[in-house]
MARKE-866677 format. One line per 10 residues: number of its first residue (from 0); their letters; for each residue x, y, z of C-alpha. Coordinates in steps of 0.5 Angstrom, whole numbers. Layout:
NUM = a = X:Y:Z; ... $
***
This chain:
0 = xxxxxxxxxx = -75:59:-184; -70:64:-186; -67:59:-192; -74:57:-194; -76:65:-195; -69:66:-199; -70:60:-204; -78:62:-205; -77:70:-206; -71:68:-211 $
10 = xxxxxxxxxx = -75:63:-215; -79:69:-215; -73:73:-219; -75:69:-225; -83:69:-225; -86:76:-229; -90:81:-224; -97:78:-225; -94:70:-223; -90:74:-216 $
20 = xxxxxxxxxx = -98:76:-214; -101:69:-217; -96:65:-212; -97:71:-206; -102:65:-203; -96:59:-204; -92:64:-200; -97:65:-195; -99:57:-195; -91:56:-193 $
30 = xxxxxxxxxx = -90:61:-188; -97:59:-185; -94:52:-184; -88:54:-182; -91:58:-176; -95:53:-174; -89:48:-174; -86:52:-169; -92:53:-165; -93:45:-164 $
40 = xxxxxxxxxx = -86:45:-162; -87:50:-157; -93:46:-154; -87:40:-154; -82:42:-151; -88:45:-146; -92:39:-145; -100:42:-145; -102:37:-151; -100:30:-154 $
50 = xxxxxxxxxx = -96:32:-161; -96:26:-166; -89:26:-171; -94:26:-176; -96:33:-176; -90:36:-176; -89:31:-182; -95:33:-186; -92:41:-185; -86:39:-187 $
60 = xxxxxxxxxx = -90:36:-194; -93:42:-194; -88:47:-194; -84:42:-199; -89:43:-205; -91:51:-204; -83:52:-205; -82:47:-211; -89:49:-214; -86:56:-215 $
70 = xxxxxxxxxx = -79:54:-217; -82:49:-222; -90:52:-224; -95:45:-225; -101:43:-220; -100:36:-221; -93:35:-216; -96:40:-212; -103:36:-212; -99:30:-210 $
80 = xxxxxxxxxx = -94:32:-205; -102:35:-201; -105:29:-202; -99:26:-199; -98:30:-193; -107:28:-192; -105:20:-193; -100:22:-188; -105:24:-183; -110:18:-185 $
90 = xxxxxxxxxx = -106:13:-180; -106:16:-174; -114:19:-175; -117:12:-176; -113:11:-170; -116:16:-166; -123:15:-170; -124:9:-167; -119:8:-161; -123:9:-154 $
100 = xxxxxxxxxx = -126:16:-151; -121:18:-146; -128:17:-141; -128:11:-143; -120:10:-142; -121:13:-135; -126:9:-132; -123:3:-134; -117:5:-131; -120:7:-125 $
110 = xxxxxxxxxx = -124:1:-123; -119:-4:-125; -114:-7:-122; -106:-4:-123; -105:-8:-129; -97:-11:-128; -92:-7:-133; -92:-12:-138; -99:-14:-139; -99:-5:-141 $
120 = xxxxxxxxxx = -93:-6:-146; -96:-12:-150; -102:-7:-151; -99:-1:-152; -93:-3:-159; -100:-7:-162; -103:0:-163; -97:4:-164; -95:-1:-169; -101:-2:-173 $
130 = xxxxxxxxxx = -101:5:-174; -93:5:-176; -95:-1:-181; -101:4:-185; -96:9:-185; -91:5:-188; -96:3:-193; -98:11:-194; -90:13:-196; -90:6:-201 $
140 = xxxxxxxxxx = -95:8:-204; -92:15:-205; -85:12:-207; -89:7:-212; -90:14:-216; -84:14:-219; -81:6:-219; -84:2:-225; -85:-4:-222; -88:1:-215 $
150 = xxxxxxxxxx = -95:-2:-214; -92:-10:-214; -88:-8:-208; -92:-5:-205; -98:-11:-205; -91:-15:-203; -90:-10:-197; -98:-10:-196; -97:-18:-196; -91:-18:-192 $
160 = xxxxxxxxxx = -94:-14:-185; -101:-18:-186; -97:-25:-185; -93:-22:-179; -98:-18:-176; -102:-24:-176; -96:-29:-175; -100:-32:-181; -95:-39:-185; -97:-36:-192 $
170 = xxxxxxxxxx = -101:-29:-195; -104:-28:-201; -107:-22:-205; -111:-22:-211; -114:-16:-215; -121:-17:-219; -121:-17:-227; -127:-13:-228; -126:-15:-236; -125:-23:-234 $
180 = xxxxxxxxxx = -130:-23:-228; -125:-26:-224; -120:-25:-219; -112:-26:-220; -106:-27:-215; -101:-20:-216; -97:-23:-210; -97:-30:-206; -92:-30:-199; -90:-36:-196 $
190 = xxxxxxxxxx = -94:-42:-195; -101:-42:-196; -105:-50:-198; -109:-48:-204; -117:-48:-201; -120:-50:-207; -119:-56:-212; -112:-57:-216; -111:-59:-223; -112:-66:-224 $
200 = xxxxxxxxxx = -106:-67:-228; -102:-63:-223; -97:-66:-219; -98:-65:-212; -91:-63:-210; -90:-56:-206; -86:-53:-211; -91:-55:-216; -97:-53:-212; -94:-46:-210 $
210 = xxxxxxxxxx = -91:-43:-217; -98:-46:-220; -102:-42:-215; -97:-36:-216; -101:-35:-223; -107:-38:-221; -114:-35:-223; -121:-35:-220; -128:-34:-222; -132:-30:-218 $
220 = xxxxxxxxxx = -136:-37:-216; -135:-43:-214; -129:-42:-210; -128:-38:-203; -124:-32:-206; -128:-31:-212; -135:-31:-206; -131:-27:-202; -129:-21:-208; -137:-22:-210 $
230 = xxxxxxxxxx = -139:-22:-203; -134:-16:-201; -135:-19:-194; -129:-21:-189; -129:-28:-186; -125:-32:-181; -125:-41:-183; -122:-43:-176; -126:-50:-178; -124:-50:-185 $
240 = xxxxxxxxxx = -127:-57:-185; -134:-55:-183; -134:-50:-189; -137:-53:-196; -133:-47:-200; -126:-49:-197; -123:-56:-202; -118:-61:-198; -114:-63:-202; -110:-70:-200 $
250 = xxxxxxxxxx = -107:-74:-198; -100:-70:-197; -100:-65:-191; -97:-59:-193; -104:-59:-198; -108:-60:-191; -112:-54:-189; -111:-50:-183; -115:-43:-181; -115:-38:-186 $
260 = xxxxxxxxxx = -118:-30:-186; -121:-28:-192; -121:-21:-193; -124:-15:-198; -120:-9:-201; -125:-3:-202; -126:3:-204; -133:5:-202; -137:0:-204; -132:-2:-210 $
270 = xxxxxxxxxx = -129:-9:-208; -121:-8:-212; -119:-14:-209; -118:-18:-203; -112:-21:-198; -113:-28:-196; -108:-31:-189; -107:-38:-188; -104:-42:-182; -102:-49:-183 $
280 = xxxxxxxxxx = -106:-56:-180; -103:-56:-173; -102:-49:-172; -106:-46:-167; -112:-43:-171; -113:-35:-172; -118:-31:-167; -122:-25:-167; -116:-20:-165; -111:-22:-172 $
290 = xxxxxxxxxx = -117:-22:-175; -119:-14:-173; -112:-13:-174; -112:-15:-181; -118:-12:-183; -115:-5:-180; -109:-6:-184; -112:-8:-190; -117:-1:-190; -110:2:-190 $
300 = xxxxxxxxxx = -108:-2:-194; -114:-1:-200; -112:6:-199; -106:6:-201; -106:1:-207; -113:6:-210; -107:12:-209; -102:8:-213; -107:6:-218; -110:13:-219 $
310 = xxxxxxxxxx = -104:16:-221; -102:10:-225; -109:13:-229; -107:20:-229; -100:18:-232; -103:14:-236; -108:18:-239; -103:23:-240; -98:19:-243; -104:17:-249 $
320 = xxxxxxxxxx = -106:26:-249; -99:26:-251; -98:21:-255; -105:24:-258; -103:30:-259; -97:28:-264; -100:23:-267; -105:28:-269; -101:34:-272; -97:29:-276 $
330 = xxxxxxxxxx = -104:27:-278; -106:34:-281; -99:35:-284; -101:29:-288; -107:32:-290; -109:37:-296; -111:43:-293; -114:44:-300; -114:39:-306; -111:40:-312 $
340 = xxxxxxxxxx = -115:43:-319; -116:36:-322; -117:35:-330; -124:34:-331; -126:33:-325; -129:37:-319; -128:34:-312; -130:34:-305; -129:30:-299; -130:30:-291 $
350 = xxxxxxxxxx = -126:26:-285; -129:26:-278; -126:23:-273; -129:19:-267; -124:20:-263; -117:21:-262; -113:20:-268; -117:19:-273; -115:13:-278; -118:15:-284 $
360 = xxxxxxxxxx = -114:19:-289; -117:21:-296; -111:24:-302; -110:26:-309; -105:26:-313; -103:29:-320; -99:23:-321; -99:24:-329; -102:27:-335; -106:22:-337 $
370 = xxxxxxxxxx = -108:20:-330; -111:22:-323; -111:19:-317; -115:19:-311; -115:14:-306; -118:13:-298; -115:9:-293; -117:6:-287; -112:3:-282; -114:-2:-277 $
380 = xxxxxxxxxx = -113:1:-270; -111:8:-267; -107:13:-265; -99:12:-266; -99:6:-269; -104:7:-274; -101:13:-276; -94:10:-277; -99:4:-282; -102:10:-285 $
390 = xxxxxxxxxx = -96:14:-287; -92:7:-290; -99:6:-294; -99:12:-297; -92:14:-298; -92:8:-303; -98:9:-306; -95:16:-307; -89:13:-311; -92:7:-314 $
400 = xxxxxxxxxx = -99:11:-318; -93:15:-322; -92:8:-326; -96:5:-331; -98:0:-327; -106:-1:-325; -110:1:-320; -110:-6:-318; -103:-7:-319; -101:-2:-315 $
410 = xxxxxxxxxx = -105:-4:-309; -102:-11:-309; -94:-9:-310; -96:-5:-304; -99:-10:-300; -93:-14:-300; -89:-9:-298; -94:-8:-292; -93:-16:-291; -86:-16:-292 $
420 = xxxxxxxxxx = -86:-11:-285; -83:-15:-279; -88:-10:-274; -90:-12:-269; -97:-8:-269; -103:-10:-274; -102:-6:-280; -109:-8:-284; -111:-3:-288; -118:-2:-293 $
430 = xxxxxxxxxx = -116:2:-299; -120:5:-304; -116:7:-310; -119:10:-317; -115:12:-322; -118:18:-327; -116:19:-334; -120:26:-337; -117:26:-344; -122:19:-344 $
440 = xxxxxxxxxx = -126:20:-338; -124:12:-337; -124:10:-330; -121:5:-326; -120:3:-319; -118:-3:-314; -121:-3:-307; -119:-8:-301; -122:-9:-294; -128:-5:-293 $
450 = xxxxxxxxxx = -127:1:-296; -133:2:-302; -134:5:-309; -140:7:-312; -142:10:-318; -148:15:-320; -150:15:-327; -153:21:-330; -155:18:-336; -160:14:-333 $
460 = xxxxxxxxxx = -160:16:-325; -158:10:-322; -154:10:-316; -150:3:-316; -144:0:-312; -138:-3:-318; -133:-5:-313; -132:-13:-310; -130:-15:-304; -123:-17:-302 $
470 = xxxxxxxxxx = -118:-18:-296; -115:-12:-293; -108:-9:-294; -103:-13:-290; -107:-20:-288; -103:-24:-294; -97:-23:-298; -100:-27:-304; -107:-24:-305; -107:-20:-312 $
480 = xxxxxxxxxx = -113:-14:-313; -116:-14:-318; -118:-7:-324; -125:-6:-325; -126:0:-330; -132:3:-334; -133:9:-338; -136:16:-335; -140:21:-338; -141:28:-335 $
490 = xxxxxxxxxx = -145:29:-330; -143:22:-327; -141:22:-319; -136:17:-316; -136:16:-309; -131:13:-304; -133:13:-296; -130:9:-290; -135:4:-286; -137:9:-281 $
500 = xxxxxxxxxx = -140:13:-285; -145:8:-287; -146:4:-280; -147:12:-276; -152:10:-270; -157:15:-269; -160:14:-262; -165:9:-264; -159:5:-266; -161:5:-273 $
510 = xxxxxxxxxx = -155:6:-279; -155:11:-283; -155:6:-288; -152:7:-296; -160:8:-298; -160:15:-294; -153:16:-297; -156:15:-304; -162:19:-302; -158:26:-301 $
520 = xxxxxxxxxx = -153:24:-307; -158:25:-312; -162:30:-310; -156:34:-309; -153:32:-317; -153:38:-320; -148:41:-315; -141:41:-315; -137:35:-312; -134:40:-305 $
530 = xxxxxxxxxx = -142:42:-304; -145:34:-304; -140:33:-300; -143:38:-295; -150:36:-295; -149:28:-294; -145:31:-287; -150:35:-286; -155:30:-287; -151:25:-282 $
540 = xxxxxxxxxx = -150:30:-278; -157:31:-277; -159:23:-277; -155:21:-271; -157:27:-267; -153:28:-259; -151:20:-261; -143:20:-261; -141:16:-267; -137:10:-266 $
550 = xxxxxxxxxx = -133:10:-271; -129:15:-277; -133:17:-282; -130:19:-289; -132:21:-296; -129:22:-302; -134:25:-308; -131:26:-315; -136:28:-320; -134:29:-327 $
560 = x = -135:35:-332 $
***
């Protein structure tokens, strides 16, 4: 206790006044354990109550993450070293839970017969070790936190006890796929004769069997592993011939059935997968004690893998904030915080991201005299691999619309340099690019992909889509873009926007369609670019209402003066 205290007071030194007094209860959490510890050994050494090991195991946890969450502050190791030492309890409680009242015990005791010493020690190793094996699983799947291939070796284990526990030949253990409606085997220990019918081109040769079971799937039907992950109800076949959703295969014997006991993984009501135990034709068939001997391990067992796979989610989802969160910033420093004064020109532009990193960016550049050049792109995907597509998009436009070259020229030079990338993430890209010239208010521009230009006509106030249809950025190497130009005249209104812009829902799962767009464009002609730009998000806003949008919205207005 003594060092205990010196190690908490001293990481106190480094913390300021207002951190000791918040880590008062951290201390006080410690000290308390610490003493009760010391009472339960008391109680040990004088025998008054039974005292389990893992008591003192749970305390020593606890005292271990008061103590290393004030030398390293953070709530997420201390929330797991407290859910260790309450997993640490699980076994030995469900074993009191649902063990015998003492009553009960004591009045067996007293109107049976002595029973021999031997018939006593194959009783009470049974108990001890099924609770020494939930206790194994509870402390690997604390280990799996830290190993990345934790939660194979801890299905292994589980798969590894079940056929000891069981003196099964052979186990199994499948997890459902939520996506695929189906079960997949993670583990296969043993030998286990497939209960369900063979590929016809399989030869039946046990290697062969057994690595094509190693990697099998199963739908949630037609087959017993399927039925029981749906059903979510444990089943023991001792009569496997008598039983329609068990498949004999013939004629070889090691492809025989036996016995079998199928069981479910679940947290609640939620089946996560299942654990399935065979014994070879000739062997003496299961019974009803290796059978509740497997369901007791498997609750354990359930326990221990939902653990693993919810820190695995958390790490996860930690990982992708992470990642997010530079994604993002570097995104931002892509991104005009103001746009440029062009020539000729007043602009106004929008991006709302649906979520995360948004992959949609608009950019002015004042390449060269004679030329303004404003592009929108729309990068396939999201977050860091996105961005990576995105800033090689841009920096070559950037570079390639200072050359005399076309717009359509730029994007295909720009396109083979994309193709030519060897990555190994999709990097397709919509891209409008329109280049304006003010000493002859000329406009040309090229687009690819998805992304749309628009041109409203002051002279006879028509709203009329001028870009054509054409491959994304990156699908193929040889694809040339075609220039479309006209000539603007003042007050003539050229857009840009990205597909979510015109696909937001609103509630009832209407777009807001490129009608309503036109709509707000004209009524609002006679103001400046950055304020048209305003009144179609507000508008957009207001049309889709509490509904999320389900992709980026980006615009681009470009009025001439």
């Amino acid at each position: 206790m003594y060092y205990v205290a010196r190690i908490l007071f001293g990481g106190l030194e480094k913390l300021s006044n207002l951190d000791a007094i918040a880590y008062i209860p951290l201390i006080a959490t410690a000290v308390a354990a610490l003493v009760l510890a010391a009472f339960l050994v008391v109680v040990k050494i004088r025998n008054t109550a039974k005292v389990s090991f893992i008591s003192f195991l749970s305390l020593l946890i606890i005292v271990a993450a008061c103590v290393h969450t004030v030398m390293h502050p953070g709530i997420t190791t201390f929330s797991l070293l407290v859910l260790a030492a309450m997993l640490a309890l699980f076994p030995y409680a469900v074993l009191l839970a649902f063990g015998k009242p003492k009553e009960l015990v004591a009045a067996e005791k007293a109107d049976a017969p002595a029973a021999p010493n031997a018939v006593i020690s194959e009783i009470l190793p049974d108990e001890i070790s099924l609770m020494q094996l939930g206790q194994e699983f509870v402390l690997k799947a604390a280990d799996a936190f830290s190993n990345e291939n934790g939660s194979q070796e801890l299905m292994d284990i589980i798969n590894q006890k079940l056929i000891e526990i069981t003196r099964a030949d052979g186990g199994v253990v499948l997890l459902v796929d939520d996506f695929e409606d189906a079960v997949s085997v993670k583990s296969y220990v043993g030998e286990f004769p497939p209960p369900y019918k063979l590929p016809a081109d399989l030869p039946h040769k046990p290697i062969r069997v057994s690595t094509s079971f190693k990697f099998a799937q199963f739908p949630l039907r037609d087959n017993i592993f399927g039925e029981v992950a749906s059903a979510g109800k444990a089943e023991l076949i001792v009569h496997p011939e008598k039983d329609a959703r068990i498949y004999q295969n013939s004629p070889e014997d090691f492809l025989r059935c036996g016995s079998y006991i199928f069981i479910p993984l679940k947290q609640g009501e939620i089946v996560t997968g299942l654990a399935a135990l065979a014994r070879k034709h000739g062997n003496d068939a299961f019974d009803e004690e290796d059978f509740s001997h497997a369901r007791l391990l498997c609750e354990f067992a359930a326990t221990a893998l939902r653990t693993v796979y919810n820190f695995q989610e958390y790490k996860e989802r930690q990982e992708m904030t992470k990642e997010s969160d530079i994604a993002l910033d570097l995104q931002q420093l892509l991104t005009a915080k103001k746009l440029p004064v062009a020539p000729g020109l007043s602009l106004g532009c929008f991006s709302d991201q649906s979520s995360g990193v948004c992959s949609d960016l608009y950019d002015v550049i004042l390449s060269r005299k004679d030329r303004t050049s404003l592009v929108l792109l729309d990068v396939a995907g999201k977050g860091m691999n996105a961005l990576l597509v995105m800033v090689m998009i841009r920096a070559m436009l950037r570079l390639l619309v200072n050359t005399p070259q076309s717009a359509g020229t730029v994007l295909t030079w720009a396109n083979k340099g994309i193709c030519g990338e060897t990555l190994k993430l999709d990097h397709f890209a919509s891209v409008a690019l329109i280049n304006y010239d003010d000493t002859k208010k000329h406009v040309q521009f090229a687009t690819s992909g998805t992304n749309q230009v628009y041109h409203y006509a002051a002279a006879s106030g028509t709203f009329a889509k001028v870009s054509v249809p054409c491959e994304p950025v990156g699908v193929e190497k040889s694809t040339a873009y075609l220039d479309r130009d006209f000539t603007g005249n003042k007050g003539d209104i050229i857009i840009a926007f990205s597909d979510g812009l015109v696909e937001a829902l609103n509630e009832q799962g209407k777009p807001y369609s490129v009608e309503r767009l036109a709509t707000v464009i004209q009524a609002n002609r006679a103001l400046a670019g950055k304020d048209i730009a305003a009144k179609v998000r507000d508008d957009i806003t207001k049309y889709i209402g509490a509904e999320k949008p389900h992709d980026d919205q980006t615009l681009l207005v470009c009025k001439i003066q």
